[in-house]
C-alpha atoms as an extended CHARMM CRD file, in Angstrom:
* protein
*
        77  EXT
         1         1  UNK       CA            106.6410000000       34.5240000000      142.0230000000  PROA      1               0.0000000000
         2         2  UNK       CA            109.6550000000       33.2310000000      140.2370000000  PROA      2               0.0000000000
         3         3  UNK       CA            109.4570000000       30.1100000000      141.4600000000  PROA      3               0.0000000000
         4         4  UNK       CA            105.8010000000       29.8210000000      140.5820000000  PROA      4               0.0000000000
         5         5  UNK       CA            106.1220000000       31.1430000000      136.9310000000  PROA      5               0.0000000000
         6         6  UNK       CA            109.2300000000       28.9060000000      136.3690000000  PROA      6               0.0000000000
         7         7  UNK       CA            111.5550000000       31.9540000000      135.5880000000  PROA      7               0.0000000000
         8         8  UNK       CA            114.9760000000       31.1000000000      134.1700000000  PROA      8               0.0000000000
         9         9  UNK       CA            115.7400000000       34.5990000000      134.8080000000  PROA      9               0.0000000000
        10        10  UNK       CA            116.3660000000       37.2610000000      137.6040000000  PROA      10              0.0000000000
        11        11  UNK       CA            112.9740000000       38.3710000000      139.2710000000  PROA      11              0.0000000000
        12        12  UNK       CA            113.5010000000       41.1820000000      141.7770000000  PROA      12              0.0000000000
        13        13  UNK       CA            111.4370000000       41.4590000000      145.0260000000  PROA      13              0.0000000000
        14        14  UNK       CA            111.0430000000       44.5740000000      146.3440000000  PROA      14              0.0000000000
        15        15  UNK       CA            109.1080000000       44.2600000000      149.3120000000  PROA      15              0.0000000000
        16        16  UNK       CA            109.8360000000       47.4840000000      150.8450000000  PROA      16              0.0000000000
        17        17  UNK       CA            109.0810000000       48.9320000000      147.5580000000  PROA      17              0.0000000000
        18        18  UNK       CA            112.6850000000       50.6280000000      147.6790000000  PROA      18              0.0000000000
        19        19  UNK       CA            113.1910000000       49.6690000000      144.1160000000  PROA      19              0.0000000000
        20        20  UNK       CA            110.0320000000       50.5180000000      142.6990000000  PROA      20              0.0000000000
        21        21  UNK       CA            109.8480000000       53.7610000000      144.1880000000  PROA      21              0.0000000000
        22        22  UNK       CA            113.7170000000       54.9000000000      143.0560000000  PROA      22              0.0000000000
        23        23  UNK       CA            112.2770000000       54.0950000000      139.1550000000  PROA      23              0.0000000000
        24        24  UNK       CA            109.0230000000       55.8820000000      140.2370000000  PROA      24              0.0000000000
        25        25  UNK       CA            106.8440000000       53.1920000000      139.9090000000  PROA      25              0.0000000000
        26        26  UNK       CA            105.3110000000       52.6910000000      143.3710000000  PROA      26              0.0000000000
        27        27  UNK       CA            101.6920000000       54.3740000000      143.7520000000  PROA      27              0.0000000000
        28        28  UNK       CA            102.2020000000       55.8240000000      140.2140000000  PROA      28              0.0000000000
        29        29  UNK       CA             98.4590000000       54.9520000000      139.4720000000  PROA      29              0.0000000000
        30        30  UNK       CA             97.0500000000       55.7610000000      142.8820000000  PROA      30              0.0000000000
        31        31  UNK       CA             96.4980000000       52.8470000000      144.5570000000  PROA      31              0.0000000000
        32        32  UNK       CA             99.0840000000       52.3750000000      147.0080000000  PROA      32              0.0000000000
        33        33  UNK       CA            101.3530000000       49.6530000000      145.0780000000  PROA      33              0.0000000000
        34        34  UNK       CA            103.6920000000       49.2400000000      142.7590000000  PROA      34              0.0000000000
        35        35  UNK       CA            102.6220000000       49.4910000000      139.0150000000  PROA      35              0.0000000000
        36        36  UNK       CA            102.6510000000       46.5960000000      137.0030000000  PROA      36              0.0000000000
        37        37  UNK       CA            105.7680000000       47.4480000000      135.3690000000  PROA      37              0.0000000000
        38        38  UNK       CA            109.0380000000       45.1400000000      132.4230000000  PROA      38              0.0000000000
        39        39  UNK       CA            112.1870000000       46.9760000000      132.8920000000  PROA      39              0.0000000000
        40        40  UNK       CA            115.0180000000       45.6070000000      130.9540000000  PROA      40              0.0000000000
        41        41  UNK       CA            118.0950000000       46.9210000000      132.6770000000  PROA      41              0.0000000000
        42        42  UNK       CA            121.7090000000       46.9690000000      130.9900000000  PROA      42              0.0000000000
        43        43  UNK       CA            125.2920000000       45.5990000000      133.3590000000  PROA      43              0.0000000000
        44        44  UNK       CA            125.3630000000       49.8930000000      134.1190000000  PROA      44              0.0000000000
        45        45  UNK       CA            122.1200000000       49.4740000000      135.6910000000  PROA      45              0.0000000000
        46        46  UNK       CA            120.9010000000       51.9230000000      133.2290000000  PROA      46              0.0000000000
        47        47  UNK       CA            117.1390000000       51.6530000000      131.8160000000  PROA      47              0.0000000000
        48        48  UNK       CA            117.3180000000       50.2580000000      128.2630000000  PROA      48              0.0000000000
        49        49  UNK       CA            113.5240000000       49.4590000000      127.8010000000  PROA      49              0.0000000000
        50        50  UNK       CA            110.6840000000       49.7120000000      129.9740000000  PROA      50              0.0000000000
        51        51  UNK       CA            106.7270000000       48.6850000000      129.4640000000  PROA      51              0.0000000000
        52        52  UNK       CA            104.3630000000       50.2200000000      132.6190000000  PROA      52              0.0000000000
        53        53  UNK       CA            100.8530000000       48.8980000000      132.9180000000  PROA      53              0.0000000000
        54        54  UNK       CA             97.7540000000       50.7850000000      133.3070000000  PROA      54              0.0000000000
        55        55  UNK       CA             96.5190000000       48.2720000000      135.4600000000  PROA      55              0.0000000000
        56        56  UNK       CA             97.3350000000       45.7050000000      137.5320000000  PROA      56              0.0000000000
        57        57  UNK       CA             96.7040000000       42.9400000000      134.2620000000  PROA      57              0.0000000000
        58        58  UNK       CA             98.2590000000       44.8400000000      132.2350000000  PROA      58              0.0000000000
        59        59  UNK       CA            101.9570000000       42.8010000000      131.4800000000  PROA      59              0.0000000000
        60        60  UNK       CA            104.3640000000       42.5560000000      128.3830000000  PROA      60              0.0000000000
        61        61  UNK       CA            103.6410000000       39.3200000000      126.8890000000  PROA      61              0.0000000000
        62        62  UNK       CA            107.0320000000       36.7280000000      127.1710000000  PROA      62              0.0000000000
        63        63  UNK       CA            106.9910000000       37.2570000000      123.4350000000  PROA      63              0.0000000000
        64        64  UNK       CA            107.2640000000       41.0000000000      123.2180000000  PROA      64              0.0000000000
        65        65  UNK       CA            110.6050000000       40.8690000000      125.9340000000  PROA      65              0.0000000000
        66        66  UNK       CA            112.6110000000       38.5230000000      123.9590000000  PROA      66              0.0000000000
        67        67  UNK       CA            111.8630000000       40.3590000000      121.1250000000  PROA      67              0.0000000000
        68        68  UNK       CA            113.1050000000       43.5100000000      122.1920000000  PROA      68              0.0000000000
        69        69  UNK       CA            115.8360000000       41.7390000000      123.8650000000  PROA      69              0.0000000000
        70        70  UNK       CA            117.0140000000       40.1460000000      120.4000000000  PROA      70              0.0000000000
        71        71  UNK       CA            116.4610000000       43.6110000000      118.9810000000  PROA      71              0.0000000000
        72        72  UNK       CA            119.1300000000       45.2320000000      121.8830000000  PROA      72              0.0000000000
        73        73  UNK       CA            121.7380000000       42.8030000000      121.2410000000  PROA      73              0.0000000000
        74        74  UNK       CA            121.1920000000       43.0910000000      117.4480000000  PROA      74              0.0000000000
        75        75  UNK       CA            120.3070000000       39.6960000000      116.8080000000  PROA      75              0.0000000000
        76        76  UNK       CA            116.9980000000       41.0980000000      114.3010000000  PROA      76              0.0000000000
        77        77  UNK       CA            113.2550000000       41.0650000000      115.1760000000  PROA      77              0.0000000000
């Protein structure tokens, strides 16, 4: 996937769904997978924002991260 969507940032696969079930995001909406889900995650591997889907369409727009990113490190909307 991160090749595909060009990503000039960190993509985590979780194929074992490890990951998404320690943040309690695998079968949250029923259906046996992980839930669409933007974590932003701080160097303490602490949960600084997070965006979960209601569906499996449902994503934070490339707009809305960077924003909120800006907004962590104080850099203004």
């Amino acid at each position: 996937m991160a090749e595909h969507a060009q990503a000039e940032f960190l993509v985590l696969a979780d194929p074992t769904t490890d990951t998404t079930s320690r943040y309690g995001l695998f079968d949250l909406l029923g259906d046996s997978v992980s839930a669409p889900a933007t974590l932003i995650i701080d160097r303490d591997r602490r949960v600084v924002a997070a965006s979960i889907g209601e569906n499996i369409g449902d994503r934070v727009s490339p707009e809305t991260i960077l924003r909120v990113l800006r907004e962590l490190r104080g850099d203004g909307a």
